[in-house]
C-alpha positions in Angstrom: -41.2 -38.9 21.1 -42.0 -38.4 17.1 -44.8 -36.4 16.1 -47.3 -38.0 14.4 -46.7 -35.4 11.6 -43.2 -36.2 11.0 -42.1 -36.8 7.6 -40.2 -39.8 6.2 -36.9 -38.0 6.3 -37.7 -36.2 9.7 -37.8 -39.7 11.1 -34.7 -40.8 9.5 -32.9 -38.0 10.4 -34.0 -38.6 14.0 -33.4 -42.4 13.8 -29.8 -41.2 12.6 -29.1 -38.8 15.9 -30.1 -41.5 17.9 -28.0 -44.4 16.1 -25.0 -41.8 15.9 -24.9 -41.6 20.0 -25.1 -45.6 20.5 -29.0 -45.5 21.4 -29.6 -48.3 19.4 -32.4 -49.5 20.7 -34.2 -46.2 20.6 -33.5 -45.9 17.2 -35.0 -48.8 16.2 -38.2 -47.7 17.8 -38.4 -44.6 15.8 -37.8 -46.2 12.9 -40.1 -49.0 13.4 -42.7 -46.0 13.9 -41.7 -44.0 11.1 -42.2 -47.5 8.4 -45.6 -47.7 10.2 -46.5 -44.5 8.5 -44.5 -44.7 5.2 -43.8 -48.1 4.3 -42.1 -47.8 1.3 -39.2 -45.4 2.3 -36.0 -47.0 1.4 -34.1 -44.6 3.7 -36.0 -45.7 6.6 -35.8 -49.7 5.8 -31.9 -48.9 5.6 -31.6 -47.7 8.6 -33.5 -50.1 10.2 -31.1 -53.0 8.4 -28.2 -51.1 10.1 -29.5 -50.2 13.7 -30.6 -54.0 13.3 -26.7 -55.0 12.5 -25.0 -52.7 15.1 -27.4 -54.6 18.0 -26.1 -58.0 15.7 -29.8 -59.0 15.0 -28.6 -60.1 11.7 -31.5 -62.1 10.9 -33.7 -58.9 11.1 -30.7 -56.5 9.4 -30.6 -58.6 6.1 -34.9 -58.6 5.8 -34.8 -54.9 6.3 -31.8 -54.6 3.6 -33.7 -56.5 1.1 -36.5 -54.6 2.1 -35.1 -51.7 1.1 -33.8 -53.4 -2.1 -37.1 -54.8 -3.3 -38.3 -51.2 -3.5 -34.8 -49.8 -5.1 -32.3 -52.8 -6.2 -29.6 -50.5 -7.0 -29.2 -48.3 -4.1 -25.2 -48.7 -3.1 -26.0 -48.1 1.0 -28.9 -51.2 0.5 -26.5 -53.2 -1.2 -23.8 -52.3 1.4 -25.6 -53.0 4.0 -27.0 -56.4 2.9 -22.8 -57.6 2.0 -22.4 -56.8 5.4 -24.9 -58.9 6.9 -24.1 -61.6 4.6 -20.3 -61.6 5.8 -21.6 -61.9 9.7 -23.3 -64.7 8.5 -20.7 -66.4 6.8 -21.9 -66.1 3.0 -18.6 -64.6 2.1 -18.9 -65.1 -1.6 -22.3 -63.4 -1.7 -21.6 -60.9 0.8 -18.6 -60.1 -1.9 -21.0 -60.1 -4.6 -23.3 -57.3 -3.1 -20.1 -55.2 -2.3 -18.8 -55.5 -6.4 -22.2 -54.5 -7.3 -21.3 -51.3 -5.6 -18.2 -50.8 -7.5 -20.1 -51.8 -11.0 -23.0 -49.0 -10.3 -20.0 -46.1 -10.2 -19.3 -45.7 -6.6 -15.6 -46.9 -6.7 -15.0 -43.0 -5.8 -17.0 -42.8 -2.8 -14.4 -42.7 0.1 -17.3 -43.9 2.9 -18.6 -46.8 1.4 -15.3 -48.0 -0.4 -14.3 -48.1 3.1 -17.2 -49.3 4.6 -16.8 -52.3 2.4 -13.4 -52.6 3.0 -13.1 -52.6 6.4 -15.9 -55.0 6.9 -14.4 -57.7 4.7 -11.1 -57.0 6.8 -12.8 -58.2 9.9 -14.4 -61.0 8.6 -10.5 -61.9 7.9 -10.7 -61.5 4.2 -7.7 -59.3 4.1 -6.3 -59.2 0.4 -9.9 -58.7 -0.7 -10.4 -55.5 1.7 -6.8 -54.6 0.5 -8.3 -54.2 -2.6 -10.5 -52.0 -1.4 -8.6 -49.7 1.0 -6.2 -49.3 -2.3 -9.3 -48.3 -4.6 -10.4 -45.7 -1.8 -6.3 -44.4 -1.6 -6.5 -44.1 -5.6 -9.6 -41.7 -5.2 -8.2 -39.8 -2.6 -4.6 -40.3 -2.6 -4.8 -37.1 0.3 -6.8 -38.8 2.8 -5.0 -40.0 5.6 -7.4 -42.5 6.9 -7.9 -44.8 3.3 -3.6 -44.7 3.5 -3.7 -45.7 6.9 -6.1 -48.6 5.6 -4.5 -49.8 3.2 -1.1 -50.1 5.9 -3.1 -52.0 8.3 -3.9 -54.4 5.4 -0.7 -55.3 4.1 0.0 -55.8 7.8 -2.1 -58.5 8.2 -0.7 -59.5 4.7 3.0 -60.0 6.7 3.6 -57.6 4.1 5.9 -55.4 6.6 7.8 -52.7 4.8 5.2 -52.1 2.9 3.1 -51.5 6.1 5.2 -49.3 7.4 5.3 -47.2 4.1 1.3 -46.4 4.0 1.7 -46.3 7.8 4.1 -43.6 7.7 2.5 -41.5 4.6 -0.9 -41.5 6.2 1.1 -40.6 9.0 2.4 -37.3 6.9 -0.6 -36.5 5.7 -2.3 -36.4 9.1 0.0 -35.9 12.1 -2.5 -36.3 14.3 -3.6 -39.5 12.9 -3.1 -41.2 16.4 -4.4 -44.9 15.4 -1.9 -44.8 12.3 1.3 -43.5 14.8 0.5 -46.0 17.2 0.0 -48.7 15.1 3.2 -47.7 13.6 5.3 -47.8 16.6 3.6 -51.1 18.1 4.8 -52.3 14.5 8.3 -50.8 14.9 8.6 -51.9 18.1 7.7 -55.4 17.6 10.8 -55.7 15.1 13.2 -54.7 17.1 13.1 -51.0 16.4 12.7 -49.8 19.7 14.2 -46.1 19.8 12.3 -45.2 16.2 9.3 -47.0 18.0 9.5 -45.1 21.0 10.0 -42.2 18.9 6.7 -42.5 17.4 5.3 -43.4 21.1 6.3 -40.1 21.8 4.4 -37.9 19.6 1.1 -39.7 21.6 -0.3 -38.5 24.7 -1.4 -41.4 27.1 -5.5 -39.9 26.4 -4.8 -41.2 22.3 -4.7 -45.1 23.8 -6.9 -47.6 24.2 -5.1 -50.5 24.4 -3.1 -51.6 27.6 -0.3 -53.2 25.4 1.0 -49.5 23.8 1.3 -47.9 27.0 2.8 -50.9 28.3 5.3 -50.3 25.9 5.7 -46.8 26.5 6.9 -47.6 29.9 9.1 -49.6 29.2 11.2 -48.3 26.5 11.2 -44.8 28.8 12.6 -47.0 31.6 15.0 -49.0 29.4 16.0 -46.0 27.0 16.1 -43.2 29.2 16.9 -44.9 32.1 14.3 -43.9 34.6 13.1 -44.9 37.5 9.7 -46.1 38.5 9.0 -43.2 40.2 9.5 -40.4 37.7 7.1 -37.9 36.8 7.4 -39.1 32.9 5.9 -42.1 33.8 2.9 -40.7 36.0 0.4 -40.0 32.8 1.1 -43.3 31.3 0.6 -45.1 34.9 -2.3 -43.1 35.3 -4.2 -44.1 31.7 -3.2 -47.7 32.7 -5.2 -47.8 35.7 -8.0 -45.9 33.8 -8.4 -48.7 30.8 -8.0 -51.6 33.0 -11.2 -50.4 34.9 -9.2 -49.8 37.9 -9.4 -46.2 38.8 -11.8 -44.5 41.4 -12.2 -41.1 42.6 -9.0 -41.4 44.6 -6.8 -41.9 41.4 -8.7 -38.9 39.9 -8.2 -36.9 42.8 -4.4 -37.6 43.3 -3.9 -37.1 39.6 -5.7 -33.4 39.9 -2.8 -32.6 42.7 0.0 -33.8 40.4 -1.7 -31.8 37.6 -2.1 -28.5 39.9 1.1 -28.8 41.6 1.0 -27.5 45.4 0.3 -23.8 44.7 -2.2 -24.8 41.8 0.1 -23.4 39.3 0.4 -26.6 37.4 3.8 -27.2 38.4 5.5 -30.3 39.3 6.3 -30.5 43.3 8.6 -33.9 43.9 7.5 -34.7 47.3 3.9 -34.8 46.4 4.8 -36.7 42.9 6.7 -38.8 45.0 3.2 -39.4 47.1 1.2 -40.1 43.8 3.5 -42.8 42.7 3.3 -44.5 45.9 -0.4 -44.1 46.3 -1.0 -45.2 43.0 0.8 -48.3 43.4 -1.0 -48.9 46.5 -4.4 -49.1 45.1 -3.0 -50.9 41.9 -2.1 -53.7 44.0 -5.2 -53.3 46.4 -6.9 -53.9 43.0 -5.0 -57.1 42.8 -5.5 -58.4 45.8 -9.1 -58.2 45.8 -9.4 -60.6 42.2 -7.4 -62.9 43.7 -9.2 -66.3 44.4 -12.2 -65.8 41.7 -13.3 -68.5 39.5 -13.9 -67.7 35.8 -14.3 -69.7 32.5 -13.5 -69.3 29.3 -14.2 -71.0 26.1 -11.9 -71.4 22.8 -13.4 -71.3 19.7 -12.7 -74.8 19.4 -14.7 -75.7 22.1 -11.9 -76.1 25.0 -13.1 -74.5 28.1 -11.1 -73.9 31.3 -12.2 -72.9 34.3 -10.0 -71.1 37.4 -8.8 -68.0 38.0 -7.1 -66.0 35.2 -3.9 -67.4 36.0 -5.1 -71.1 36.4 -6.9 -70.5 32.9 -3.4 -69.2 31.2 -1.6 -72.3 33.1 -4.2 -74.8 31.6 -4.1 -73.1 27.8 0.0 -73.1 28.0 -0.1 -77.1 29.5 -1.9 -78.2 26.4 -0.1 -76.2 23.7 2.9 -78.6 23.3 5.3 -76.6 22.2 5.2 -74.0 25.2 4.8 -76.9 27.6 7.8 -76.3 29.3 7.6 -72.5 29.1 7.0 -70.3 31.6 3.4 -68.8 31.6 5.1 -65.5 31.0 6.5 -67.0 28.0 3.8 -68.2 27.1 1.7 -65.0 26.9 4.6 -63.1 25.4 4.8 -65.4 22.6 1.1 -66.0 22.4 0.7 -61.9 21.9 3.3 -61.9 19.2 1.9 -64.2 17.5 -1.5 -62.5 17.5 0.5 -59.1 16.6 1.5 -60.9 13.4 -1.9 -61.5 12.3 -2.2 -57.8 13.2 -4.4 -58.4 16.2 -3.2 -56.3 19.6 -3.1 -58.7 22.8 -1.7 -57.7 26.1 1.5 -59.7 27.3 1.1 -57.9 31.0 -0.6 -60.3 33.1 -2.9 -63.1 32.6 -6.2 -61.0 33.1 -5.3 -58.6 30.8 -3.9 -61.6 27.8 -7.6 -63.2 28.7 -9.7 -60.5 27.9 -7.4 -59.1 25.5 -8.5 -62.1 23.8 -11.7 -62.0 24.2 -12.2 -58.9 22.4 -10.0 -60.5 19.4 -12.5 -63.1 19.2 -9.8 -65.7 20.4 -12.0 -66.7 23.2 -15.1 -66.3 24.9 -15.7 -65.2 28.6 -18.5 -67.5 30.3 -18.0 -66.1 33.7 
């Protein structure tokens, strides 16, 4: 709990902690105590205008902003901040405005907010704008990874391939271990055909660097296809193993029979084939247990036209495919497939694996909402 004697900058500092581990909510109450006692500390309104935006009050996040900028107009985070906000709310042009207010007070060489700036105008979807952006941060700091790797995703989205791949691959060099940028890079690869140089980038990942289903979908398959393995082989355990994890599906079992294929039967860490041989089957046991027990429940979901469908997650997929015309007569595998592709071009990353995974996948794009 503050102290009562706290300073101004001992309650942002603690608001920052706080808003740094996701307590949100917690932050928001220090801060609300710490403009109690010093009302005019800018610091403390902008923090408040960003603990407000992460919990997407943005109502409340815009009045602290111009809070804080009624008591210092120029202050680049304040201004940041307030473009921000504006963008949520759909005030592109002055949300834009705040953010070239930035660049006219000097700050064009300030890798965090350049990027700040430039990544939020590349979710609100205006790309060539945050490629602007992403390329004024590279020009500052031609040596940092993450502004290349930027800039790459942007020209992406652009359908500006090759030169994607360029700034993917140079952030790439500059940071090996600049995991978003490989992946993205071979998901990139891979979806034009490349699928040894994709799998090739795939490679220099371990399963822990995803977060998305669709990669280590991938992954799989190429090691299948490519090397020609079976679904049993020890390669594939890891991968099979991060699978279940990100699709909510594993349980102290899983971790347990991945500890034994880790520690091997002497606990020496080495690889014993008849209990790997176990793990595989186990594993695909309790994958389809899973399954079995979704099967039969009734969701909805809601376009962001307005269409809603209501079934299970395959019914749902059926009903979306039956009233696109041109996949009519597709398969609902087809359907996804092409549906995920054409998501990838926009350079948003859908599952294709089954119809649970495509819905939600969506979801989180912003495609769709989840009702129930």
């Amino acid at each position: 709990m503050p102290d009562a004697f706290w300073s101004s900058d001992e309650f942002d500092e603690r608001a920052h902690q706080l808003y740094n581990e996701g307590r949100y909510d917690e932050a928001v109450e220090v801060l609300r105590q710490g403009l109690h006692l010093y009302p005019d500390s800018v610091e403390l309104h902008i923090g408040m205008g960003y603990a407000r935006l992460a919990r997407e009050e943005f109502a409340w996040a815009r009045r602290a902003f111009a809070d804080a900028i009624n008591l210092e107009p120029d202050h680049e985070d304040a201004l940041a901040g307030l473009g921000e906000v504006l963008l949520k709310l759909g005030q592109s042009e002055q949300g834009a405005a705040c953010f070239e207010r930035v660049l006219a007070l000097g700050f064009t060489e300030d890798l965090d907010i350049v990027l700040q700036m430039g990544r939020a105008l590349f979710r609100e979807g205006l790309i060539e704008n945050a490629r602007r952006y992403f390329s004024i941060a590279r020009e500052a700091h031609p040596e940092n990874a993450e502004a290349t790797a930027c800039l790459g995703y942007a020209w992406h989205r652009l359908s500006r391939e090759k030169e994607a791949v360029k700034w993917l691959r140079r952030a790439i060099a500059i940071d090996t271990g600049h995991m978003e940028a490989r992946i993205y890079l071979a998901n990139l690869l891979y979806d034009r055909g490349d699928y040894e140089d994709a799998l090739g980038e795939f490679e220099r990942t371990d399963p822990q660097d995803h977060w998305d289903e669709l990669g280590i979908w991938r992954v799989i398959e190429l090691k299948k296809s490519i090397y020609r393995l079976a679904d049993d082989d020890p390669e594939l355990k890891p991968w099979l193993v991060r699978l279940a994890d990100l699709a909510g599906e594993a349980d102290p079992t899983e971790l347990l029979l991945a500890e034994i294929e880790a520690a091997g039967p002497d606990g020496s860490g080495g690889r014993d084939p008849a209990q790997l041989e176990l793990f595989g089957t186990l594993l695909t046991e309790l994958q389809e247990m899973h399954k079995r027990g979704r099967v039969g429940e009734v969701h909805r979901v809601t376009t962001r036209e307005g269409v809603m469908y209501t079934g299970t997650w395959e019914e749902i997929v059926v009903g979306m495919r039956d009233d696109d015309a041109s996949y009519a007569d597709r398969t609902v595998e087809e359907f996804i497939a092409c549906a995920a592709r054409r998501a990838a071009q926009q350079g948003v990353v859908i599952p294709a694996t089954d119809a649970e995974s495509f819905i939600r996948g969506s979801a989180e794009a912003g495609l769709l909402r989840i009702l129930r």
